[in-house]
Backbone atoms as SQL, in Angstrom:
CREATE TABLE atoms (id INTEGER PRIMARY KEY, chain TEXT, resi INTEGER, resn TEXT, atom TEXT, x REAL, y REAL, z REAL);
INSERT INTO atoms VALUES
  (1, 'A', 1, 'UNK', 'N', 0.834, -1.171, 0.000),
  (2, 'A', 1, 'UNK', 'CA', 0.000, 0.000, 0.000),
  (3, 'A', 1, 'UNK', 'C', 0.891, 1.251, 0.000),
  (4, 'A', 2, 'UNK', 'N', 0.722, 2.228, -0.780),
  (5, 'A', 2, 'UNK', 'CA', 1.333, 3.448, -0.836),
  (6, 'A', 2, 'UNK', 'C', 0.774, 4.331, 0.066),
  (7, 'A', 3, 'UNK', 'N', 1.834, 5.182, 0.593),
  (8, 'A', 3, 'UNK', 'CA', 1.696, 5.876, 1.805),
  (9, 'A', 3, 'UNK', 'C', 1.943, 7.534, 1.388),
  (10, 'A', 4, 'UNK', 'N', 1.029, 8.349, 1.039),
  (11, 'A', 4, 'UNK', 'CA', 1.003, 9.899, 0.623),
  (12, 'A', 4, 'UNK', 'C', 1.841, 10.578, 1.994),
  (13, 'A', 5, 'UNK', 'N', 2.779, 10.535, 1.956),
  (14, 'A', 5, 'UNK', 'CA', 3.342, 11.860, 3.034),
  (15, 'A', 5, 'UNK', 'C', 3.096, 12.983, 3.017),
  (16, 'A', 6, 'UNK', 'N', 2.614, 13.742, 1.912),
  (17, 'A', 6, 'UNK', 'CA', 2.327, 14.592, 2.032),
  (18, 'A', 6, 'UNK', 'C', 1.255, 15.309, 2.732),
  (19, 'A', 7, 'UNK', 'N', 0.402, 14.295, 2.881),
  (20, 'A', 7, 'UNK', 'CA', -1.041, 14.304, 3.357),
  (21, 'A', 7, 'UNK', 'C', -1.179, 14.493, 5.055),
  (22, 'A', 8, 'UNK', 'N', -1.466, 15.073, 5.413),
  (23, 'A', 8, 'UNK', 'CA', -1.599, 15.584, 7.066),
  (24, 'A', 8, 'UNK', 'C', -2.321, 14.372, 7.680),
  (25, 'A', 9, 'UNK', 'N', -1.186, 14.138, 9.079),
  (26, 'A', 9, 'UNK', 'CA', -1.731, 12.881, 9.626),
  (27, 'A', 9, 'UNK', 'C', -3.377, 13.501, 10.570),
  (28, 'A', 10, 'UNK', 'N', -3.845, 12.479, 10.797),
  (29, 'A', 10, 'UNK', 'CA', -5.283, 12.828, 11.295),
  (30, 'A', 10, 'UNK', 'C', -5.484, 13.462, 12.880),
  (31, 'A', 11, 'UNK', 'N', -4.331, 12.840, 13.338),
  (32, 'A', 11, 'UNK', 'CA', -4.347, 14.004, 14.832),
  (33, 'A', 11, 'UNK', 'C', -3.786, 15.569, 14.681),
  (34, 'A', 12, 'UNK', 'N', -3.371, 15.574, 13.676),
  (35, 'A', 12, 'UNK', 'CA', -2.523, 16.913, 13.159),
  (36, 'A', 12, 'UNK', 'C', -3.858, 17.651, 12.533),
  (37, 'A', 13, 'UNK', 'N', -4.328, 17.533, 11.974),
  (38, 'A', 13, 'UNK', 'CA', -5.853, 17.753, 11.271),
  (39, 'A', 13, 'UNK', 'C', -6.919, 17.910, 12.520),
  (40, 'A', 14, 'UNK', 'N', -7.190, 17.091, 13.524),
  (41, 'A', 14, 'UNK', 'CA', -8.067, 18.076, 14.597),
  (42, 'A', 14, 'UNK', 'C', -7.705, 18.446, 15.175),
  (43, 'A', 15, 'UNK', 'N', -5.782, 18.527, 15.827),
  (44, 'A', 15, 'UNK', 'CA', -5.422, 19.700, 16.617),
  (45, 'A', 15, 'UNK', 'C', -5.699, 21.119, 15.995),
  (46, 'A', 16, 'UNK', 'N', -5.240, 20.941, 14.742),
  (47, 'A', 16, 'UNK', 'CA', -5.750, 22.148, 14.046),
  (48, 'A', 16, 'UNK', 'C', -7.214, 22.581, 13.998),
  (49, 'A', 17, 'UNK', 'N', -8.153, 21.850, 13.871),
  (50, 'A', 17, 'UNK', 'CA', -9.687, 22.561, 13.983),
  (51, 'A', 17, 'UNK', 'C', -9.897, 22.638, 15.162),
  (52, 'A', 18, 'UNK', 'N', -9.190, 22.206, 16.604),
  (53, 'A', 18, 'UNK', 'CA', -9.434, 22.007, 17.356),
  (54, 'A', 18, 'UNK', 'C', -9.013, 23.729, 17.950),
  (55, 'A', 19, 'UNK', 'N', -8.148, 24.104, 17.227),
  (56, 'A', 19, 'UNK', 'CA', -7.319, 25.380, 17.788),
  (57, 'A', 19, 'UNK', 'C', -7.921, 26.670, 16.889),
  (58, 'A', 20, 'UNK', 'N', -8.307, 26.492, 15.708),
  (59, 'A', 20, 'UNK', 'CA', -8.977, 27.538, 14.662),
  (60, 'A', 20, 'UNK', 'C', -10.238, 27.708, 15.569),
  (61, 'A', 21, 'UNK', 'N', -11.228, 26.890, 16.199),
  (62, 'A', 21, 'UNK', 'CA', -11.869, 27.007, 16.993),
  (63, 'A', 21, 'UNK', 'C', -11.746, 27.652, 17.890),
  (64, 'A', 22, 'UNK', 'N', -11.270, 27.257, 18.768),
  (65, 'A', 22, 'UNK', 'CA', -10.225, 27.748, 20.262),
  (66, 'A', 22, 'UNK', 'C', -10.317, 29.600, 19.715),
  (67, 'A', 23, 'UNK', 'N', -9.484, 29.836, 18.631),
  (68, 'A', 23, 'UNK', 'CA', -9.350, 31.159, 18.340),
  (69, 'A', 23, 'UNK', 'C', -10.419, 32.353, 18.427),
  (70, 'A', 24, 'UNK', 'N', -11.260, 31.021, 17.548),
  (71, 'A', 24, 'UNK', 'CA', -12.386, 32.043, 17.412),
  (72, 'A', 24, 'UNK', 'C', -13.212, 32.315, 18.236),
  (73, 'A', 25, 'UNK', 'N', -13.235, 31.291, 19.638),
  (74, 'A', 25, 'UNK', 'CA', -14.487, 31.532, 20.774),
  (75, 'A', 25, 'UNK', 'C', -13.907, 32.428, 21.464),
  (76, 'A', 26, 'UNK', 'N', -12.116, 32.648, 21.534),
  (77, 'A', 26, 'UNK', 'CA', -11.442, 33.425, 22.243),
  (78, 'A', 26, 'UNK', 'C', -11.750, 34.903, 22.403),
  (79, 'A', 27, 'UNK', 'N', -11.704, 35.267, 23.801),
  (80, 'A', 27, 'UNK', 'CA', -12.774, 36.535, 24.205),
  (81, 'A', 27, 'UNK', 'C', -11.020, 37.638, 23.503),
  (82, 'A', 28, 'UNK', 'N', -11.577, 38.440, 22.044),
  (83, 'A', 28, 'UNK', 'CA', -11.137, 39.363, 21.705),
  (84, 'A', 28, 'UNK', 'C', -10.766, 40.653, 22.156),
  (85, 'A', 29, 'UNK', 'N', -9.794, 41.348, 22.543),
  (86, 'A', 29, 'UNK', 'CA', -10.393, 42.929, 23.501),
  (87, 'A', 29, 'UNK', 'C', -10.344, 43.950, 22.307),
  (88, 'A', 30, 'UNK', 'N', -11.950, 44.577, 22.559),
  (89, 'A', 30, 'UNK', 'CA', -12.373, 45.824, 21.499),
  (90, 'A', 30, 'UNK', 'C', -11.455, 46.539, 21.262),
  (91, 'A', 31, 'UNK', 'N', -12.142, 47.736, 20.467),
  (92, 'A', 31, 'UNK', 'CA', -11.001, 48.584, 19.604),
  (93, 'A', 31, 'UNK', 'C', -10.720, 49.659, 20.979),
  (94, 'A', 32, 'UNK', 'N', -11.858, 49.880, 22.071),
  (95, 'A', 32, 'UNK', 'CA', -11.749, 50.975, 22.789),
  (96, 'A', 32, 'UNK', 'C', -11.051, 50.773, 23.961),
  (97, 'A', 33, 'UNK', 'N', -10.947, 49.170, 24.494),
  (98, 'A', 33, 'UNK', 'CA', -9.711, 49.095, 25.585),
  (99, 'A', 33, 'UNK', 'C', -8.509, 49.046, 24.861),
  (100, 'A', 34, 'UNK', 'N', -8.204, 48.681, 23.580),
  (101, 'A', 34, 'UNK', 'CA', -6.721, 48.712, 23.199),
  (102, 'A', 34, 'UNK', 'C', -6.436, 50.000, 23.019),
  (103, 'A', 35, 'UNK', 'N', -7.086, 50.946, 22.348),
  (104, 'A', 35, 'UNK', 'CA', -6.971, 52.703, 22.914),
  (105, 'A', 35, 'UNK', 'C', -6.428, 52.930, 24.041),
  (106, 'A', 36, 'UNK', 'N', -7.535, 52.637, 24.721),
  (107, 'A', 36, 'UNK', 'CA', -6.969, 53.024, 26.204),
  (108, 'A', 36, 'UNK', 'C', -5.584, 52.139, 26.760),
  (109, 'A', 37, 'UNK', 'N', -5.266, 51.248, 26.682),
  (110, 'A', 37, 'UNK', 'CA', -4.244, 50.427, 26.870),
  (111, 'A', 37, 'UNK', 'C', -3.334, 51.740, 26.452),
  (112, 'A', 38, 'UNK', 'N', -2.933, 52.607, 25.337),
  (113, 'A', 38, 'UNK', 'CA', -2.025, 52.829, 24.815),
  (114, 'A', 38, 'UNK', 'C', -2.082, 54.062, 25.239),
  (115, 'A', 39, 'UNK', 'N', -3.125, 54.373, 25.422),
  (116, 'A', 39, 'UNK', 'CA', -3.272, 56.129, 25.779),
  (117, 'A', 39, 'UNK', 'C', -2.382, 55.715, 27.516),
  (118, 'A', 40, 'UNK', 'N', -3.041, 55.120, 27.924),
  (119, 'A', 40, 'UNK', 'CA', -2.123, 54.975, 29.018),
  (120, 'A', 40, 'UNK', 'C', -0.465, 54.824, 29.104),
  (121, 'A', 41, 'UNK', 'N', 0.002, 53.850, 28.179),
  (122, 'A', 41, 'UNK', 'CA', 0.836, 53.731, 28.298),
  (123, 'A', 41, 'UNK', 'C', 1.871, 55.147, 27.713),
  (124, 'A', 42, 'UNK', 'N', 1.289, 55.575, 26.579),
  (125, 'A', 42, 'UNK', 'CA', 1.926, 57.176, 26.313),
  (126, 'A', 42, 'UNK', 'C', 1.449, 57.925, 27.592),
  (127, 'A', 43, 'UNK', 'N', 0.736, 58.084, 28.490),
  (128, 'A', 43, 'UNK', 'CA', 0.857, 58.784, 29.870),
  (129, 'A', 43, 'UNK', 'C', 2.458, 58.492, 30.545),
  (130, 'A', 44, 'UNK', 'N', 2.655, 57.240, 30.539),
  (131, 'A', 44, 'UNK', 'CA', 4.083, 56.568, 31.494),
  (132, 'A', 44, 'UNK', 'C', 4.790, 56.977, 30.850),
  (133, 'A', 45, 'UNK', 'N', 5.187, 57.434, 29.415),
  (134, 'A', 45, 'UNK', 'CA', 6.325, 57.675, 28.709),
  (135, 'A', 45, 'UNK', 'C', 6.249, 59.130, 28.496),
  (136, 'A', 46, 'UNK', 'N', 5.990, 59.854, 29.340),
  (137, 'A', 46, 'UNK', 'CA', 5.831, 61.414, 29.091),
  (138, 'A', 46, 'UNK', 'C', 7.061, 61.801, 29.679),
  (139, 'A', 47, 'UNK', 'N', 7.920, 61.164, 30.923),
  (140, 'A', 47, 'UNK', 'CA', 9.787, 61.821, 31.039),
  (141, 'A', 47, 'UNK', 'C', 10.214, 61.395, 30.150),
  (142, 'A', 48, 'UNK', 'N', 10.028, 60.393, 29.506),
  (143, 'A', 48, 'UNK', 'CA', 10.762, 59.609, 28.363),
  (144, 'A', 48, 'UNK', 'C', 12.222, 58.550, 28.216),
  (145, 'A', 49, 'UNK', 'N', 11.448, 58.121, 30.096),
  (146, 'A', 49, 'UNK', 'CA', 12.238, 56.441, 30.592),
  (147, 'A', 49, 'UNK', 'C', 10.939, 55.828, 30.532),
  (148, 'A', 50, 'UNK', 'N', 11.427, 54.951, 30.281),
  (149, 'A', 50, 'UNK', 'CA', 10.414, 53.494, 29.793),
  (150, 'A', 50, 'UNK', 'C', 9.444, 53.594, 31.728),
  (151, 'A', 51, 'UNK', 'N', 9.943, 53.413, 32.617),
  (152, 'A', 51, 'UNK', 'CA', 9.078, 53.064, 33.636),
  (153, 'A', 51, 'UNK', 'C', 8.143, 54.618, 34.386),
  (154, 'A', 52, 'UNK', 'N', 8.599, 55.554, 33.478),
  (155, 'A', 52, 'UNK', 'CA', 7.785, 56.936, 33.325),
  (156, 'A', 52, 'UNK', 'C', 8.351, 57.417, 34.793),
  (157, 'A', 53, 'UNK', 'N', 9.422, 57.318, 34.958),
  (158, 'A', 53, 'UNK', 'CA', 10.231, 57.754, 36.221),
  (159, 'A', 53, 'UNK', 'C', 11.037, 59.139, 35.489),
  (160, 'A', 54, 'UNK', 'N', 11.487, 60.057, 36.508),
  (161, 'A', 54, 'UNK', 'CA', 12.299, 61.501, 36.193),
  (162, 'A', 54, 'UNK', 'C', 13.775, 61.411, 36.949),
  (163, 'A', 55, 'UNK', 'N', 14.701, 61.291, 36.309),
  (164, 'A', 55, 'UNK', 'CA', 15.643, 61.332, 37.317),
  (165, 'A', 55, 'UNK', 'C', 16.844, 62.152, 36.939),
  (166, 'A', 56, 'UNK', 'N', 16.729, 62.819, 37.923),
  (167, 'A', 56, 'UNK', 'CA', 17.800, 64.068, 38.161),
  (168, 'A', 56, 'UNK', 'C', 19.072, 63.775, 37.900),
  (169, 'A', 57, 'UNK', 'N', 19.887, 63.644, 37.855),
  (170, 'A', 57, 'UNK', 'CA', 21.391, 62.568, 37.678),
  (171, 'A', 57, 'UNK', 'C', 22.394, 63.996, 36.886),
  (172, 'A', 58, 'UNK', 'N', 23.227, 63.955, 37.285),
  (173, 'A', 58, 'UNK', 'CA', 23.918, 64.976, 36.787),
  (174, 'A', 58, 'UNK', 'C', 25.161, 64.341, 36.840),
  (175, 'A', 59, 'UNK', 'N', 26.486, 64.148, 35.053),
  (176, 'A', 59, 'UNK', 'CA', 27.516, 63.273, 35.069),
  (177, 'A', 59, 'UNK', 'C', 28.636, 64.403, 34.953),
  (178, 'A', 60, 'UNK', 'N', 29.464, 63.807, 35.425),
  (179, 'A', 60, 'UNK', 'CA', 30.594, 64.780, 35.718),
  (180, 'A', 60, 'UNK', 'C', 31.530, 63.919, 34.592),
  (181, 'A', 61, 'UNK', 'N', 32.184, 65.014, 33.864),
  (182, 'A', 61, 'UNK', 'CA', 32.949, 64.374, 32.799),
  (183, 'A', 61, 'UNK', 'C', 34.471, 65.215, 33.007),
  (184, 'A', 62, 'UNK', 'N', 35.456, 64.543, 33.372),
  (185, 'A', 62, 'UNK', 'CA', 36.857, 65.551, 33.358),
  (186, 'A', 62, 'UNK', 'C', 37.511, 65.025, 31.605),
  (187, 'A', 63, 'UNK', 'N', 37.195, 66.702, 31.500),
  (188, 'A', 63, 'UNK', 'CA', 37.938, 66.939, 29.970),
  (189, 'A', 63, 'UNK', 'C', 39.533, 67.019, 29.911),
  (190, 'A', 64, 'UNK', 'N', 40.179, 66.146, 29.592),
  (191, 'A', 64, 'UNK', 'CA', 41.643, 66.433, 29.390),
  (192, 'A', 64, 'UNK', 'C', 42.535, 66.929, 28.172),
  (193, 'A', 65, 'UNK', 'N', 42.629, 67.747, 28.092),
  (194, 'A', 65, 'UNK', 'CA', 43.369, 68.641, 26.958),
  (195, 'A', 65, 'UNK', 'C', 43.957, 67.824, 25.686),
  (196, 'A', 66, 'UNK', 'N', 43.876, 68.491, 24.493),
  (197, 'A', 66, 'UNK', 'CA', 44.838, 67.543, 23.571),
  (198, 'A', 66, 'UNK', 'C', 46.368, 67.966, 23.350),
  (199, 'A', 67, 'UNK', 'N', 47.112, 66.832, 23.825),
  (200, 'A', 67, 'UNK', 'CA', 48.272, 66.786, 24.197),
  (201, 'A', 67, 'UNK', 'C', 49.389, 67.113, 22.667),
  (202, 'A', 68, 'UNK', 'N', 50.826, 67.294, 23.300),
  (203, 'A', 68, 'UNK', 'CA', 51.092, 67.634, 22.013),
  (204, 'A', 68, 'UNK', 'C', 51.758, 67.010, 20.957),
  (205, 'A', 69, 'UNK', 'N', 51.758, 65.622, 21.427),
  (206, 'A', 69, 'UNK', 'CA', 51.936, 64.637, 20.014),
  (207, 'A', 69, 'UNK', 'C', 50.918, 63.822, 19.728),
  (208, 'A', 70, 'UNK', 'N', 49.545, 64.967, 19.841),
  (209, 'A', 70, 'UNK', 'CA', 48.156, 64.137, 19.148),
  (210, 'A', 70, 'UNK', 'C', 47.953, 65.250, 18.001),
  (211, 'A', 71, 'UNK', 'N', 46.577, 64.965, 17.282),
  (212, 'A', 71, 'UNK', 'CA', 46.399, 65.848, 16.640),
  (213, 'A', 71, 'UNK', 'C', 45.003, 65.345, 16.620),
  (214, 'A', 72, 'UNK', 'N', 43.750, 65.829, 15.931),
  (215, 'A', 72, 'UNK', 'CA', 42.574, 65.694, 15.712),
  (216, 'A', 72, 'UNK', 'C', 42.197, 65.808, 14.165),
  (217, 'A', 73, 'UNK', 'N', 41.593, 64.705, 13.748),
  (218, 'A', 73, 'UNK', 'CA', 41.510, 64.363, 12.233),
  (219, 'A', 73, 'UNK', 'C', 40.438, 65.257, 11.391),
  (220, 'A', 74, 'UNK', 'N', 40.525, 65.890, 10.622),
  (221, 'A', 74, 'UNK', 'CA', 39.908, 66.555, 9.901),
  (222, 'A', 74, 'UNK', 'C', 38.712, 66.100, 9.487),
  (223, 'A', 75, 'UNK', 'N', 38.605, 64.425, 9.209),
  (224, 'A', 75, 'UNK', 'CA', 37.140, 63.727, 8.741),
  (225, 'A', 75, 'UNK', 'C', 36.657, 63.059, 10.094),
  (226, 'A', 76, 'UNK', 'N', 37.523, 62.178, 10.510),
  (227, 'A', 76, 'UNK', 'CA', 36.470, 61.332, 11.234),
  (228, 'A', 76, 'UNK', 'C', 36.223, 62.367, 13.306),
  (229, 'A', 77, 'UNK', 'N', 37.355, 63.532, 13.091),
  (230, 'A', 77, 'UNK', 'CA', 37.232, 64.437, 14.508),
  (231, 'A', 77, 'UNK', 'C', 37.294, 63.297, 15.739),
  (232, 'A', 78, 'UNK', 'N', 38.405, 62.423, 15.553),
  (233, 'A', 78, 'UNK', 'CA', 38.928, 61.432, 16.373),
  (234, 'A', 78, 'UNK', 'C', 40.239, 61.959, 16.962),
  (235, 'A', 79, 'UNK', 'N', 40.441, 61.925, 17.817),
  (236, 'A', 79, 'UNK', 'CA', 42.100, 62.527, 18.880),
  (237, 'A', 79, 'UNK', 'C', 43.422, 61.478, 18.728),
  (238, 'A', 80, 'UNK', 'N', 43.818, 61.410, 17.346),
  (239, 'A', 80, 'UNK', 'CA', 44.969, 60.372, 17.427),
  (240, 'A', 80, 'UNK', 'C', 46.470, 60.690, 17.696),
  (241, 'A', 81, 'UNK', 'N', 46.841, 59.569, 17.830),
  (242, 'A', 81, 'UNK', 'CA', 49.139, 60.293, 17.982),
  (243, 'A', 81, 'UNK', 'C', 49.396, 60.572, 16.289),
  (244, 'A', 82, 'UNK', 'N', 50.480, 61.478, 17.079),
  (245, 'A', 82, 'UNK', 'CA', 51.178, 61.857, 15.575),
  (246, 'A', 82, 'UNK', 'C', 51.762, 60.636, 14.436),
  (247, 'A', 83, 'UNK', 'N', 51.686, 59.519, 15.115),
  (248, 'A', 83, 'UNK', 'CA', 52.246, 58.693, 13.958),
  (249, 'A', 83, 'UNK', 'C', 51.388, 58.178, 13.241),
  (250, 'A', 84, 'UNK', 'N', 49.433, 58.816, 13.843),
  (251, 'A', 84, 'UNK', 'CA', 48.612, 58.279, 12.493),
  (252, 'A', 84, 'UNK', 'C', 48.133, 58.880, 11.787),
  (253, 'A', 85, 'UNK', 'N', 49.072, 60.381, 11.736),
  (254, 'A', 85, 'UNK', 'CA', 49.213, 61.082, 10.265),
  (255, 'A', 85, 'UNK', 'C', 48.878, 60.620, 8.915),
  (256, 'A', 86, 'UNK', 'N', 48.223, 60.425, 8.161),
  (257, 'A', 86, 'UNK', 'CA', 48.538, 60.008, 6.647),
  (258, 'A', 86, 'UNK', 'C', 49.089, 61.258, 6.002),
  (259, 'A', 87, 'UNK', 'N', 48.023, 62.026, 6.045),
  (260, 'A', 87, 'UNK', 'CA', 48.455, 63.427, 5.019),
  (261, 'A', 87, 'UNK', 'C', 47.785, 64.483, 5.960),
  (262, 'A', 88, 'UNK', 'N', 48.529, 65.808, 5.584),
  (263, 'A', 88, 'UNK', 'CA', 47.805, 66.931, 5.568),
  (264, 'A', 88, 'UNK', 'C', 47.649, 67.831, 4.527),
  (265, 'A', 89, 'UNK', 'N', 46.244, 68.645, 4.398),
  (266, 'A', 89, 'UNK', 'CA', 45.999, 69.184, 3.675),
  (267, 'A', 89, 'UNK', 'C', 45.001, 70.184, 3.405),
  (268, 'A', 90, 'UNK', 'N', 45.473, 71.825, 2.679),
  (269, 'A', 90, 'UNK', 'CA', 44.932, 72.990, 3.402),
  (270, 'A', 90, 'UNK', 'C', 45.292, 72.877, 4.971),
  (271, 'A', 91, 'UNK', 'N', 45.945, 72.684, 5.858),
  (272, 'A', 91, 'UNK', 'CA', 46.041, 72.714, 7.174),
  (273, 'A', 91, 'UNK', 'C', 45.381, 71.930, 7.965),
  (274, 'A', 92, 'UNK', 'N', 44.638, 71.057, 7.388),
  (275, 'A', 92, 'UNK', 'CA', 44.078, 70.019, 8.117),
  (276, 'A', 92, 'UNK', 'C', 44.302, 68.701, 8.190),
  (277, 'A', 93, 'UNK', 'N', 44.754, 67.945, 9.228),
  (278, 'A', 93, 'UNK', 'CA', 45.548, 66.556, 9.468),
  (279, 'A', 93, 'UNK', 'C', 44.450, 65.507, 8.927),
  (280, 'A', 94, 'UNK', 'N', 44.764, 64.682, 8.523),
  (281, 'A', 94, 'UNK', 'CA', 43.366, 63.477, 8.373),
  (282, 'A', 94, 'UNK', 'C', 44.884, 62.075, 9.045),
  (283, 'A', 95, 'UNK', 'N', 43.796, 61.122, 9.216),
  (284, 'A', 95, 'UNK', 'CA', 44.687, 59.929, 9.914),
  (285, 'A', 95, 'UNK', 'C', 44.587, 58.905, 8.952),
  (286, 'A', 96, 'UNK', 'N', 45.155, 57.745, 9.345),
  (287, 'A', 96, 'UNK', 'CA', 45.221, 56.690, 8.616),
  (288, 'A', 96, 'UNK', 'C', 44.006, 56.034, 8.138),
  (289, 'A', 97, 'UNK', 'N', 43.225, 55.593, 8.811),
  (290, 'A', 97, 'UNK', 'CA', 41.783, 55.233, 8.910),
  (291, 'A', 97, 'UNK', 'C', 41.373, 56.129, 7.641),
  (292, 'A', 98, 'UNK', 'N', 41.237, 57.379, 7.941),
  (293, 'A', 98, 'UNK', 'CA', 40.399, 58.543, 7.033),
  (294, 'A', 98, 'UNK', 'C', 41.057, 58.639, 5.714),
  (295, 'A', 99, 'UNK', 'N', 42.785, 58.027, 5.433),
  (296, 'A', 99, 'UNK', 'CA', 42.948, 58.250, 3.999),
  (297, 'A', 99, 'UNK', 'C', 42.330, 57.165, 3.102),
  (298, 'A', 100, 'UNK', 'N', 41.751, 56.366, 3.142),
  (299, 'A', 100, 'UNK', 'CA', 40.398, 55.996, 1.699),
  (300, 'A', 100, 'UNK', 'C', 41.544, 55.515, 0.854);
């Protein structure tokens, strides 16, 4: 007897009507609580942290000068040593990376 594999075995066939069902008795939520779901949730995101919290935080950053065997690259405005010069030109250094 030849055996169609292709053909969906028969418990596979009423899990499936069994679940297309399932779907459809499934209690849907209207168009006007998913509104509100969202209107709410844009209320929580009004500081603009996810848990609608405000926080004061102030970062202290110490700036250290550019030293004098660096230079700063004309394209990519990266702080490198003088030995990653490629070229300069019009007065402006570009680095290795940036000569293309």
């Amino acid at each position: 007897m030849a055996t169609d594999y292709d053909e969906l075995r028969t418990d596979v066939k009423e899990s499936q009507n069994d679940s297309l069902e399932a779907l459809k008795s499934a209690n849907a939520p209207d168009a006007r609580s998913v509104v509100r779901e969202l209107d709410e949730a844009e209320d929580m995101d009004t500081f603009g942290i996810p848990g609608g919290e405000f926080v004061a935080e102030e970062l202290i950053v110490q700036v250290i000068p550019q030293a004098d065997d660096e230079f700063t690259c004309y394209s990519c405005f990266l702080v490198r040593h003088r030995s990653q010069i490629a070229f300069e030109k019009d007065g402006h250094a570009y680095c290795t990376d940036c000569e293309g």
